[in-house]
mmCIF entry with sequence, helices, sheets and N, C-alpha, C, O atoms, coordinates in Angstrom:
data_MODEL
# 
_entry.id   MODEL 
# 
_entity.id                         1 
_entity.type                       polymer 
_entity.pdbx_number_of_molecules   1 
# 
_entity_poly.entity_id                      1 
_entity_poly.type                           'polypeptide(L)' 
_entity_poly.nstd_linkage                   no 
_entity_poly.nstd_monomer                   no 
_entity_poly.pdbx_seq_one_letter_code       
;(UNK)(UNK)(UNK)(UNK)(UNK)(UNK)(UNK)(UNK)(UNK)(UNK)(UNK)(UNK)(UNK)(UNK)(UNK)(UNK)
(UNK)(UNK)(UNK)(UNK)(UNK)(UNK)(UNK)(UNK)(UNK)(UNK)(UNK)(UNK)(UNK)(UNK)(UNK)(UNK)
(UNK)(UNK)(UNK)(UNK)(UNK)(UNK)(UNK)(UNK)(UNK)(UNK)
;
_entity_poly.pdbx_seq_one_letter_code_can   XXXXXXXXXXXXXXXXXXXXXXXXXXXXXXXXXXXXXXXXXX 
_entity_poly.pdbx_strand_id                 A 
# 
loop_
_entity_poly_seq.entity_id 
_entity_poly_seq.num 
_entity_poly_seq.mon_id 
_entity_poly_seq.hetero 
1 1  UNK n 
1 2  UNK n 
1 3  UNK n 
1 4  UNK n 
1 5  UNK n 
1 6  UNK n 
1 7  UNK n 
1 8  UNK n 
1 9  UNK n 
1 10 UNK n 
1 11 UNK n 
1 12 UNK n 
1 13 UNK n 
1 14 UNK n 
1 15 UNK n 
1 16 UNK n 
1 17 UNK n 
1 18 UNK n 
1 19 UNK n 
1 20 UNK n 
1 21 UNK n 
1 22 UNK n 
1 23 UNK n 
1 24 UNK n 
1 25 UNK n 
1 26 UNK n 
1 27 UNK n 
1 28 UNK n 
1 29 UNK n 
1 30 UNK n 
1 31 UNK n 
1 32 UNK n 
1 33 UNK n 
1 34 UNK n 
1 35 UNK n 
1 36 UNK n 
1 37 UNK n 
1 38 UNK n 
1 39 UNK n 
1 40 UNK n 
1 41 UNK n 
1 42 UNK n 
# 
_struct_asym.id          A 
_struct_asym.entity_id   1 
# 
loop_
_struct_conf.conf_type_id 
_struct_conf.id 
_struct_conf.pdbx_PDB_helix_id 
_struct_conf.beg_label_comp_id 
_struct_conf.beg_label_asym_id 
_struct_conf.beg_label_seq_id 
_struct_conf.pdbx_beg_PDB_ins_code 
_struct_conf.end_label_comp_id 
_struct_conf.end_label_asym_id 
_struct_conf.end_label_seq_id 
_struct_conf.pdbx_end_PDB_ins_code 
_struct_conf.beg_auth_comp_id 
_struct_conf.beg_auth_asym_id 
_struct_conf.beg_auth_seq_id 
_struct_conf.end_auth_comp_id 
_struct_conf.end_auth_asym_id 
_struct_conf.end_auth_seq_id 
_struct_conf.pdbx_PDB_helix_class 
_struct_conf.details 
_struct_conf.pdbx_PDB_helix_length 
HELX_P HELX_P1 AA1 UNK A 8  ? UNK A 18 ? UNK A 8  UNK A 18 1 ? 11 
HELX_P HELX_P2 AA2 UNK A 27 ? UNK A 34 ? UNK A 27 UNK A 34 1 ? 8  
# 
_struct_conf_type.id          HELX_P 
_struct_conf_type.criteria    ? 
_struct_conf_type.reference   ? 
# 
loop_
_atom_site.group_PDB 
_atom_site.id 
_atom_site.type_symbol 
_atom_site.label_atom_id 
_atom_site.label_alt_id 
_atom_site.label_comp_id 
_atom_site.label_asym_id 
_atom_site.label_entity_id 
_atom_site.label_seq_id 
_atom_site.pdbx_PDB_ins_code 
_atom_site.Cartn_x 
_atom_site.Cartn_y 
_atom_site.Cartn_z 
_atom_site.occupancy 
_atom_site.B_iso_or_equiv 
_atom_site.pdbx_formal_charge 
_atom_site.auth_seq_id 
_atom_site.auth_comp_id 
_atom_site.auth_asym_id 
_atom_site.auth_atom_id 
_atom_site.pdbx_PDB_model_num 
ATOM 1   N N  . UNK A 1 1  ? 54.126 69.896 169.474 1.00 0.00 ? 1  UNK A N  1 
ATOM 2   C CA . UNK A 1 1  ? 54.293 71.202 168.884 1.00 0.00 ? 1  UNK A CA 1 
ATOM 3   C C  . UNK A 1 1  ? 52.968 71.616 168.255 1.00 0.00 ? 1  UNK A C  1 
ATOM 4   O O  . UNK A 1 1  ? 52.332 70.874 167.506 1.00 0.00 ? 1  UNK A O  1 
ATOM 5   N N  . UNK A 1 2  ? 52.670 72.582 168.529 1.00 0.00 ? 2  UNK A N  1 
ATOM 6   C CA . UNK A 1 2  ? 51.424 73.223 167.775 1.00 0.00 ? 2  UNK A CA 1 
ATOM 7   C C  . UNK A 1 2  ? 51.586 74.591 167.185 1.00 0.00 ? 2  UNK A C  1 
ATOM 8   O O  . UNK A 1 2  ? 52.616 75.204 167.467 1.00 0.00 ? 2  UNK A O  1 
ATOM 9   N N  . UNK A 1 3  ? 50.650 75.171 166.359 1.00 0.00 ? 3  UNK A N  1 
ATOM 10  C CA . UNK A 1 3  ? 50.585 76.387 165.735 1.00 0.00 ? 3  UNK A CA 1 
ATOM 11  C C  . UNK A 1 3  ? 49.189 77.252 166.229 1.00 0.00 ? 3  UNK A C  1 
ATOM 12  O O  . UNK A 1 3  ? 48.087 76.780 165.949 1.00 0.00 ? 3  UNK A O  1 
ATOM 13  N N  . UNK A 1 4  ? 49.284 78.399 166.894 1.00 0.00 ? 4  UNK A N  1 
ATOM 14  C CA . UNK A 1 4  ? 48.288 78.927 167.044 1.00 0.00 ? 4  UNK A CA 1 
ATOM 15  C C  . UNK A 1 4  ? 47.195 79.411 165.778 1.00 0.00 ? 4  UNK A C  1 
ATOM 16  O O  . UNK A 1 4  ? 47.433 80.028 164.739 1.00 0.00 ? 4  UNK A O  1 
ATOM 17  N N  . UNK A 1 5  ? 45.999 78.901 166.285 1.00 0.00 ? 5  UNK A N  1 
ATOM 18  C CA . UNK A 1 5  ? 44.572 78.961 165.200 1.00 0.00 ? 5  UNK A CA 1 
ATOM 19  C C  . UNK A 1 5  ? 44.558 77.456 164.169 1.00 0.00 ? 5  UNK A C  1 
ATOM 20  O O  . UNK A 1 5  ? 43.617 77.085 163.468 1.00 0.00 ? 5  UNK A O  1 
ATOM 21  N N  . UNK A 1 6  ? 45.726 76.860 164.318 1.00 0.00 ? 6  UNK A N  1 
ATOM 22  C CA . UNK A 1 6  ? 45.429 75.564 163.484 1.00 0.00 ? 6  UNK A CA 1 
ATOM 23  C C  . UNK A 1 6  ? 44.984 74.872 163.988 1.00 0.00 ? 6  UNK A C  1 
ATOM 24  O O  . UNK A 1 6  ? 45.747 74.557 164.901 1.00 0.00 ? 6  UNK A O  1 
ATOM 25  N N  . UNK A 1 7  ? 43.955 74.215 164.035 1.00 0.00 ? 7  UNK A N  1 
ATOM 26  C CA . UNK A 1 7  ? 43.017 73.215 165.000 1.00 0.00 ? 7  UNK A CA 1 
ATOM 27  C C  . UNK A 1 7  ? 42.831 71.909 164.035 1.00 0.00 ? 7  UNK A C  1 
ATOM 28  O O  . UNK A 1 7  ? 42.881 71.921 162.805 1.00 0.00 ? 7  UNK A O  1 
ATOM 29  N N  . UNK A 1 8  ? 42.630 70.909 164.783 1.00 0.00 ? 8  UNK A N  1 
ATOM 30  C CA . UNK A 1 8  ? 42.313 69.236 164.076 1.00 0.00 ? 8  UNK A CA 1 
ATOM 31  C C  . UNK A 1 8  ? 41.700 69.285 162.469 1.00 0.00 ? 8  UNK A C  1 
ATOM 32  O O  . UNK A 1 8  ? 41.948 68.535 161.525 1.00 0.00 ? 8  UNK A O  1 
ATOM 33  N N  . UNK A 1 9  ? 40.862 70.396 162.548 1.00 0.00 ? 9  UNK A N  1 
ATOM 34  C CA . UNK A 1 9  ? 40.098 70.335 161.173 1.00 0.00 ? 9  UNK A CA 1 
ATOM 35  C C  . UNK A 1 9  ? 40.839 71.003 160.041 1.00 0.00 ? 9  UNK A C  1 
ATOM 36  O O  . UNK A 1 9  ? 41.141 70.477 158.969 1.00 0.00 ? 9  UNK A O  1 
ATOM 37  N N  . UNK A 1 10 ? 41.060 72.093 160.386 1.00 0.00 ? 10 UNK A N  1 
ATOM 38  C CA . UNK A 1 10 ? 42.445 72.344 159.418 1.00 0.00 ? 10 UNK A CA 1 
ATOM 39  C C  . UNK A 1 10 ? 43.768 72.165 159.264 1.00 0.00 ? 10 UNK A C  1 
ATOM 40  O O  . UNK A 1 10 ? 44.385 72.543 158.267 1.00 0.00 ? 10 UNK A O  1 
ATOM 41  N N  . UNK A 1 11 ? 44.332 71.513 160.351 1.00 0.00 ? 11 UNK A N  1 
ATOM 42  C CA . UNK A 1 11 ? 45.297 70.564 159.960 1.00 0.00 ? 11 UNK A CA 1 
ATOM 43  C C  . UNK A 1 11 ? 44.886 69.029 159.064 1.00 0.00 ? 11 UNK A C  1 
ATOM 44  O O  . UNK A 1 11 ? 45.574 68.634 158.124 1.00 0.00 ? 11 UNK A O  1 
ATOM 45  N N  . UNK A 1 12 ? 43.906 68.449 159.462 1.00 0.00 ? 12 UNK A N  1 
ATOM 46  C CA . UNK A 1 12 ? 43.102 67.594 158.356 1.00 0.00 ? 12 UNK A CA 1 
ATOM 47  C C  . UNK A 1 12 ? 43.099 68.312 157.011 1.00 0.00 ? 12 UNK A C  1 
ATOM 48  O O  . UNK A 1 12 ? 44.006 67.985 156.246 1.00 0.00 ? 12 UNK A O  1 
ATOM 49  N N  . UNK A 1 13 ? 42.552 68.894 156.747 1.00 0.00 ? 13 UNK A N  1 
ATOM 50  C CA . UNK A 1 13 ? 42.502 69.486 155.297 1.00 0.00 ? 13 UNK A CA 1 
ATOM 51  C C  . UNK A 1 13 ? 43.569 70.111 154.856 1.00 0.00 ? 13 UNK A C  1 
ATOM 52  O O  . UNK A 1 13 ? 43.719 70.133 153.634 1.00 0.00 ? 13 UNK A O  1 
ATOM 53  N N  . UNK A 1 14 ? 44.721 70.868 155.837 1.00 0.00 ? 14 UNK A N  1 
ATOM 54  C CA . UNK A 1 14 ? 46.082 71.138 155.005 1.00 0.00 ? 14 UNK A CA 1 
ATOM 55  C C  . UNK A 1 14 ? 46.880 69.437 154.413 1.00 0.00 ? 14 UNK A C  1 
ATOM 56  O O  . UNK A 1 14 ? 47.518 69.144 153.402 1.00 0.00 ? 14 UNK A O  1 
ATOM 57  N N  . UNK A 1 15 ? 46.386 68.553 155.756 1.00 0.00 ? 15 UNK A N  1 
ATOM 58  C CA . UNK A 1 15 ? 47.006 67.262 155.367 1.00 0.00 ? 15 UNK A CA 1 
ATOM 59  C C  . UNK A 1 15 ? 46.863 66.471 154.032 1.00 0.00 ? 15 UNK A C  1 
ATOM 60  O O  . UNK A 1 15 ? 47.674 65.880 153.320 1.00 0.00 ? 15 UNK A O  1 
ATOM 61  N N  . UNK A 1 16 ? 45.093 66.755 153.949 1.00 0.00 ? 16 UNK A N  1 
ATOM 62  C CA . UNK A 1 16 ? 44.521 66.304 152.861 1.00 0.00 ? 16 UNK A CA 1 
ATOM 63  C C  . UNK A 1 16 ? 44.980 67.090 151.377 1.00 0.00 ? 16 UNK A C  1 
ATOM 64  O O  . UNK A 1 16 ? 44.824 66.549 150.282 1.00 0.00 ? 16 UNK A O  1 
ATOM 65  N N  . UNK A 1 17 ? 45.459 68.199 151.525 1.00 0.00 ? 17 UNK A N  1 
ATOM 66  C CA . UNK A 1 17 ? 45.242 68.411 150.122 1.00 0.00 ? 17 UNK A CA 1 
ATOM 67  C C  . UNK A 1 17 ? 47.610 68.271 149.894 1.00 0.00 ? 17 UNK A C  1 
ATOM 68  O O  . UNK A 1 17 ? 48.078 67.806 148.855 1.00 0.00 ? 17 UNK A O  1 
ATOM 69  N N  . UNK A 1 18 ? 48.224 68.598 150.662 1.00 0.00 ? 18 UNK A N  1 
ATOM 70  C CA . UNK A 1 18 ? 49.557 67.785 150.429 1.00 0.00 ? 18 UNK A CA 1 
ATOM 71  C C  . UNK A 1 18 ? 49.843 66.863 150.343 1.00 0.00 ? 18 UNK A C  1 
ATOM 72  O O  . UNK A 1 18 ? 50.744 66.512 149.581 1.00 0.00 ? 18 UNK A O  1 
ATOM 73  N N  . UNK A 1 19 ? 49.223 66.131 151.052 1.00 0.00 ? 19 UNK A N  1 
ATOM 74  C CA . UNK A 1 19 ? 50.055 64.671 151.694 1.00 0.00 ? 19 UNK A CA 1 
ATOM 75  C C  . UNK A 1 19 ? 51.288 64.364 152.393 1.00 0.00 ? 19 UNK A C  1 
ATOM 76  O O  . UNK A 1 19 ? 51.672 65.064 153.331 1.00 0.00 ? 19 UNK A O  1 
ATOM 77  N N  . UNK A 1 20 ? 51.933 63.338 151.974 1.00 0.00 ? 20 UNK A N  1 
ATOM 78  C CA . UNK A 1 20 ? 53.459 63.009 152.809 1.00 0.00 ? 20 UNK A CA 1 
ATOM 79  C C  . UNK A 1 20 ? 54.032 63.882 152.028 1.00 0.00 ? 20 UNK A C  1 
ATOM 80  O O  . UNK A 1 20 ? 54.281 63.908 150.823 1.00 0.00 ? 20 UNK A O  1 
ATOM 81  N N  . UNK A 1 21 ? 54.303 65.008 153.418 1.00 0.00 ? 21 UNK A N  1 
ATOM 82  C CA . UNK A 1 21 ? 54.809 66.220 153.328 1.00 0.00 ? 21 UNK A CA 1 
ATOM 83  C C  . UNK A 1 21 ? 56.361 66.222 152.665 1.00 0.00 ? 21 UNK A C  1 
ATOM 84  O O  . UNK A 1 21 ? 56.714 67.190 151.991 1.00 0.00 ? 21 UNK A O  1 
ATOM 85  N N  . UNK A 1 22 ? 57.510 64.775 152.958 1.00 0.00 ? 22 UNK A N  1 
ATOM 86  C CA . UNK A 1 22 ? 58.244 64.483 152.568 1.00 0.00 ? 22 UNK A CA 1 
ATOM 87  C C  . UNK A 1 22 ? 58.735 63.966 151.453 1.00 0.00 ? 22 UNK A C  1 
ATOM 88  O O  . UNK A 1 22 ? 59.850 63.447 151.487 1.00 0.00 ? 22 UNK A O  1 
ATOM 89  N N  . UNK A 1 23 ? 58.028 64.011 150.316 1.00 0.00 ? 23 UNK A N  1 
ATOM 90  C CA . UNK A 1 23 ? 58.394 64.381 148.860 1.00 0.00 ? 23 UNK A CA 1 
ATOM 91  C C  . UNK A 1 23 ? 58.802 65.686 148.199 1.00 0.00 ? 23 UNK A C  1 
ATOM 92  O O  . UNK A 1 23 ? 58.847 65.795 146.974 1.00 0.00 ? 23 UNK A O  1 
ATOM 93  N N  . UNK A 1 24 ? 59.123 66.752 149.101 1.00 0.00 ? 24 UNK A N  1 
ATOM 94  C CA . UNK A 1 24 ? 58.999 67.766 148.535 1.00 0.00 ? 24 UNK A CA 1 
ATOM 95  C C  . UNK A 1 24 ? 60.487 67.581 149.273 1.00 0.00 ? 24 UNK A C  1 
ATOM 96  O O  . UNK A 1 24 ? 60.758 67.554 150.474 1.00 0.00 ? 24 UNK A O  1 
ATOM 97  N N  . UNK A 1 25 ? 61.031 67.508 148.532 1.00 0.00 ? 25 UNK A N  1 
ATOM 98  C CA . UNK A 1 25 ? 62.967 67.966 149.282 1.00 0.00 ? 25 UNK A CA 1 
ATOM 99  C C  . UNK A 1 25 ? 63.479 69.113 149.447 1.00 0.00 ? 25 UNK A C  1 
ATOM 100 O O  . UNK A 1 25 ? 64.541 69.123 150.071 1.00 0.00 ? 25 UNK A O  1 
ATOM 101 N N  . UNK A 1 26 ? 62.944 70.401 148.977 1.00 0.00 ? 26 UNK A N  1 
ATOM 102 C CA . UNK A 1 26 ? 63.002 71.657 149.335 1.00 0.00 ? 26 UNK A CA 1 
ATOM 103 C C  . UNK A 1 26 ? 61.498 72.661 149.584 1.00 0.00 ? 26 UNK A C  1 
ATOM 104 O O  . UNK A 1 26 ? 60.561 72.430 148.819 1.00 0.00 ? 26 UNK A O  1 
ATOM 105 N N  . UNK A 1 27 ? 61.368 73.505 150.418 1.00 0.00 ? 27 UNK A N  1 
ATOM 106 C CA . UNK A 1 27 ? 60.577 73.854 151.099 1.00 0.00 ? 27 UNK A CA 1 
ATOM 107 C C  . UNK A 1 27 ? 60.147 74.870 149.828 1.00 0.00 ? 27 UNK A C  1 
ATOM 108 O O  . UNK A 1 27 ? 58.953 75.159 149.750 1.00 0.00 ? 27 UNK A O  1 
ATOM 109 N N  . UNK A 1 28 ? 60.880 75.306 149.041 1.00 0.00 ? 28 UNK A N  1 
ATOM 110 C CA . UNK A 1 28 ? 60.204 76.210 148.053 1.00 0.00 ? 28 UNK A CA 1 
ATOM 111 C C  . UNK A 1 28 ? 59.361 75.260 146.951 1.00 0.00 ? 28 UNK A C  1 
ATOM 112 O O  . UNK A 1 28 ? 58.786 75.856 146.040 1.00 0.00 ? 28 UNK A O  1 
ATOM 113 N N  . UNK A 1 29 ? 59.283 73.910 147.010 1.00 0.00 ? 29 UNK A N  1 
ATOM 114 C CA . UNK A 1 29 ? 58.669 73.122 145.803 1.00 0.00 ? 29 UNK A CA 1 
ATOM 115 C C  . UNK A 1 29 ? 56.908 73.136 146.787 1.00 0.00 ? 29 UNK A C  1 
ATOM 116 O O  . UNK A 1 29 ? 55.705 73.277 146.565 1.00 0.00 ? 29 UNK A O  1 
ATOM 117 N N  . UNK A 1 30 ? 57.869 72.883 147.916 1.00 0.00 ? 30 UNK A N  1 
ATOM 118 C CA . UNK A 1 30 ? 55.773 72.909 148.806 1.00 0.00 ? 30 UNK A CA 1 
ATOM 119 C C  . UNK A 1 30 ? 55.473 74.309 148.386 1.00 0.00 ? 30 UNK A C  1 
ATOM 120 O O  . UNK A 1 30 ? 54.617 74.513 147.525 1.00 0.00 ? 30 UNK A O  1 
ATOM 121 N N  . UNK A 1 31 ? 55.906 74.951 148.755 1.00 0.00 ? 31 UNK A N  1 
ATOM 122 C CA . UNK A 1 31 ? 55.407 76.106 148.450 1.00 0.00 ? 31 UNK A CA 1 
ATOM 123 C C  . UNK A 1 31 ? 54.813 76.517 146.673 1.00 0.00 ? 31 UNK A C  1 
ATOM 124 O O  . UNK A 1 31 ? 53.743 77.099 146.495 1.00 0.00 ? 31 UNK A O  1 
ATOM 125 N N  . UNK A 1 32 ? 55.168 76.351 146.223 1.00 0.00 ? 32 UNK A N  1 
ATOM 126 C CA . UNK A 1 32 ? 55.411 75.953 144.568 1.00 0.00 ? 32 UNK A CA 1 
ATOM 127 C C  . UNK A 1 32 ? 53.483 75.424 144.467 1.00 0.00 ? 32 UNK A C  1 
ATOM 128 O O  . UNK A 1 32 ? 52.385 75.890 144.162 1.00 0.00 ? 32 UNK A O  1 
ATOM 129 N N  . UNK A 1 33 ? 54.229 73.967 145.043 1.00 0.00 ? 33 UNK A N  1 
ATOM 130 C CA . UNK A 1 33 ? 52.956 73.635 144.496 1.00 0.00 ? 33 UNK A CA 1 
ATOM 131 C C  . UNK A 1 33 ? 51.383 74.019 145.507 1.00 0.00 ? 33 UNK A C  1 
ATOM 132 O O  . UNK A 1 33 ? 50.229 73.781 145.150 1.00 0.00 ? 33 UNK A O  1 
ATOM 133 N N  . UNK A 1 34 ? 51.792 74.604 146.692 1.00 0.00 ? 34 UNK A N  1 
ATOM 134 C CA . UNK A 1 34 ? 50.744 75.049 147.166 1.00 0.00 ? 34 UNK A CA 1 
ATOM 135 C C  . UNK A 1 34 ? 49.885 76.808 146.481 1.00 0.00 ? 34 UNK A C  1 
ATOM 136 O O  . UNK A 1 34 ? 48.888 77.500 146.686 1.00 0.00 ? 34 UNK A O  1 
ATOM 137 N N  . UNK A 1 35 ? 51.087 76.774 145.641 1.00 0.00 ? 35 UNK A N  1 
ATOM 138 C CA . UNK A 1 35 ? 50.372 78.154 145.317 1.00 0.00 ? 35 UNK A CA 1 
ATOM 139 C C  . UNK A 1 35 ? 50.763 79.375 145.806 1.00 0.00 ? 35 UNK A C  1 
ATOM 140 O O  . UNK A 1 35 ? 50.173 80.399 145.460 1.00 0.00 ? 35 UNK A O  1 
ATOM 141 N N  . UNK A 1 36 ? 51.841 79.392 146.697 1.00 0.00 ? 36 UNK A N  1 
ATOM 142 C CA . UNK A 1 36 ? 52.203 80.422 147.421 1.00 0.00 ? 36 UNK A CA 1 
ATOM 143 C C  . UNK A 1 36 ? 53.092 80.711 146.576 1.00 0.00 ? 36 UNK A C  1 
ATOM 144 O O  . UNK A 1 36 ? 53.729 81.180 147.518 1.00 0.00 ? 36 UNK A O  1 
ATOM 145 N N  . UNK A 1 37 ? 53.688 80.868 145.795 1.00 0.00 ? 37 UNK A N  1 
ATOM 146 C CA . UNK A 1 37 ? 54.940 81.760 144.643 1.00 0.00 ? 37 UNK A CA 1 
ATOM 147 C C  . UNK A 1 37 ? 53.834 81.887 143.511 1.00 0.00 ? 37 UNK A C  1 
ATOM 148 O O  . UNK A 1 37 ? 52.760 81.317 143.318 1.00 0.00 ? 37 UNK A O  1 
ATOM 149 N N  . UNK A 1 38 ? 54.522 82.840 142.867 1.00 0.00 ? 38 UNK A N  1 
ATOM 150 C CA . UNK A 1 38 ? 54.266 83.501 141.536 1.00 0.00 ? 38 UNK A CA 1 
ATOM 151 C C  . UNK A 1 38 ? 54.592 82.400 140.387 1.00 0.00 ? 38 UNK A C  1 
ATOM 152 O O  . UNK A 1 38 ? 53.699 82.248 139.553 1.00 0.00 ? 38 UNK A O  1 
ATOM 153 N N  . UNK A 1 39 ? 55.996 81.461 140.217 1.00 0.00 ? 39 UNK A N  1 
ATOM 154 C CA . UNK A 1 39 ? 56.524 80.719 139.533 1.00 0.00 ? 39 UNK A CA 1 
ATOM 155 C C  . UNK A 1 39 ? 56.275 79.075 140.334 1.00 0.00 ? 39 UNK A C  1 
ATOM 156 O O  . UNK A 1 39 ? 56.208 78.805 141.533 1.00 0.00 ? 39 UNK A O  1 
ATOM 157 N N  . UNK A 1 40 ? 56.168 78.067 138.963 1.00 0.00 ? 40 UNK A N  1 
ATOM 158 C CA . UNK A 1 40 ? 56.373 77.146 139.580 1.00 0.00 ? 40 UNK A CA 1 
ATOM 159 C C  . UNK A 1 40 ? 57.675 76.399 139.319 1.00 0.00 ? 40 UNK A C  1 
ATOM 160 O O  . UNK A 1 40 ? 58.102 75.983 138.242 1.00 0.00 ? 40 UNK A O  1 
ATOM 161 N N  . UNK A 1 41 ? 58.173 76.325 140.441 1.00 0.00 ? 41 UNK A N  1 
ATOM 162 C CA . UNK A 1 41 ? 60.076 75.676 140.215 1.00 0.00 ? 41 UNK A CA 1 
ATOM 163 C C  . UNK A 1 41 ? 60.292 74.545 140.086 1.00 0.00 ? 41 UNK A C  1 
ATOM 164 O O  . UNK A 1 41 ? 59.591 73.673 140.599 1.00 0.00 ? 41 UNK A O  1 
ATOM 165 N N  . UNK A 1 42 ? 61.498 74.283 139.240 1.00 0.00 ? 42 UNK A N  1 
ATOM 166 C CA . UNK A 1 42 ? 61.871 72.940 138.981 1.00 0.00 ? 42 UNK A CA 1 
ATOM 167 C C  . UNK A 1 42 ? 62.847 72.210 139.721 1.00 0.00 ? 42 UNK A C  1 
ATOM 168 O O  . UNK A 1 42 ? 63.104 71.044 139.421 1.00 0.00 ? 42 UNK A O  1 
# 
């Protein structure tokens, strides 16, 4: 599966700055902590 315009290097660096994407048990906490909301949720 791929995403158009995401290439090796920025999938590296989205990787790098999340990590194991699977600590986040709901998709609004990634989001949260990536910065994409206004609020950060609990």
């Amino acid at each position: 599966m791929s995403i158009p315009s995401i290439n090796f290097y920025t999938a590296a660096g989205i990787y790098s700055i999340i990590g194991y994407i699977n600590r986040f048990d709901r998709k609004n906490k990634l989001a949260s902590y990536a910065g994409l909301v206004s609020s950060e949720l609990k």
